[in-house]
C-alpha positions in Angstrom: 36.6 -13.9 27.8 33.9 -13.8 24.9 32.2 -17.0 23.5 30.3 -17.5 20.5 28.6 -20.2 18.2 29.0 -20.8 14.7 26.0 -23.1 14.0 23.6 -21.2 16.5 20.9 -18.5 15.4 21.7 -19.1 11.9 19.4 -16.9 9.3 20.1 -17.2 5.2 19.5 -14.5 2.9 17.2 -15.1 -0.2 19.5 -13.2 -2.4 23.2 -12.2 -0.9 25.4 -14.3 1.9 24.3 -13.3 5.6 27.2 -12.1 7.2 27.5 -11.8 11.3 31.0 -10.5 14.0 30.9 -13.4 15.7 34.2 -12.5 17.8 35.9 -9.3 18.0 39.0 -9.0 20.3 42.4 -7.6 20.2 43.5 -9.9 18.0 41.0 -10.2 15.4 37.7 -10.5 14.3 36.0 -14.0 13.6 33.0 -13.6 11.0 30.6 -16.2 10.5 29.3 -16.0 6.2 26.3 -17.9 5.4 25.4 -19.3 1.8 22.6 -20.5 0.3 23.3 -22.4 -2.4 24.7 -20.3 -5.9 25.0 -17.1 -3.8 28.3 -15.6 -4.7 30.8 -13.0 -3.0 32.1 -11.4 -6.2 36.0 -10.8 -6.6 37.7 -8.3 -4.2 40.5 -8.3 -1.9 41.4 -7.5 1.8 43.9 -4.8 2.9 45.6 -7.6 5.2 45.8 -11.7 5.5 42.9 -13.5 5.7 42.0 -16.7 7.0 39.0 -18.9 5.7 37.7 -21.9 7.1 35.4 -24.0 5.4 32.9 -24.8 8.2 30.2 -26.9 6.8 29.2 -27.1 3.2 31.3 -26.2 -0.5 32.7 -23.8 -2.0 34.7 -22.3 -5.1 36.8 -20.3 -4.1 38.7 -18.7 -7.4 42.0 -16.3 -6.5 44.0 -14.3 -8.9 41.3 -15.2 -11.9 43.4 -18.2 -12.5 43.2 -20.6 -9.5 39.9 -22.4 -8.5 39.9 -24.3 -5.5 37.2 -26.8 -4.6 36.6 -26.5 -1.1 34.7 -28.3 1.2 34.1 -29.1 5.0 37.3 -28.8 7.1 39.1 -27.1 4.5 41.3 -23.7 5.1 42.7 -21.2 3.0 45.1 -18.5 3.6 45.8 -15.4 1.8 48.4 -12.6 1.8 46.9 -9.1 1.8 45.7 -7.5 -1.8 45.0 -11.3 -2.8 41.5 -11.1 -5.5 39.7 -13.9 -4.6 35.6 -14.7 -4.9 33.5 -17.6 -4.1 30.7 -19.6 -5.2 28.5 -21.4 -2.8 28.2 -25.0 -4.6 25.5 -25.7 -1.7 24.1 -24.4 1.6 27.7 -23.5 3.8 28.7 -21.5 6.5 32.1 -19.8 6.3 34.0 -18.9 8.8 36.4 -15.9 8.4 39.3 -14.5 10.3 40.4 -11.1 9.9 42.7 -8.7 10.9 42.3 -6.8 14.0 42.4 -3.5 11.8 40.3 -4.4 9.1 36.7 -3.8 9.3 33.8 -5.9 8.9 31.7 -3.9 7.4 33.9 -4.1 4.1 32.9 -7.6 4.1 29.7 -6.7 4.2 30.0 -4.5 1.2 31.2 -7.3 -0.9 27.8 -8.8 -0.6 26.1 -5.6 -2.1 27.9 -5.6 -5.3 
């Protein structure tokens, strides 16, 4: 059994979304993404289905260059693999992500640097 906390230890970056492995098990990996306000996670994509919950703030999230959806607390998202999707932090949030059991966290991090 592993536990963690979404809303404990949380630390912002001044200039890119903080992201921390909360979970990872045999099923997947849960990753907690932390905004400040305006910070952005420019477009890419995941190699397989992602899940994104909306855990406490807002957020744009735009897929495909042509869909913008105005997220906010409570809200989820699901997307097929190779999706392009970004988003836009409209205040301070914390995101959570589920990923697949093969895909790696440290390509989430990536999206951060560019």
């Amino acid at each position: 059994m592993k536990t963690a906390s979404l809303i404990q230890e949380i630390e912002y970056n001044d200039n890119k979304p903080a992201i921390k492995v909360l979970l990872d098990t045999d099923a997947g990996k849960e990753i907690r993404i932390v905004f400040k306000e305006g910070q952005v996670m420019k477009k890419h994509q995941a190699p397989f289905p992602i899940v994104v919950e909306i855990f406490e703030g807002a957020i744009d999230f735009g897929v495909n260059d042509d869909q913008l959806f105005h997220l906010k607390r409570g809200d989820l998202i699901a997307l097929e693999s190779s999706v392009p999707h970004d988003l836009v932090a409209l205040e301070d949030s914390i995101v959570r992500l589920s990923l697949n059991k093969k895909d790696k966290a440290q390509r989430v991090e990536n999206v951060t640097k560019q």
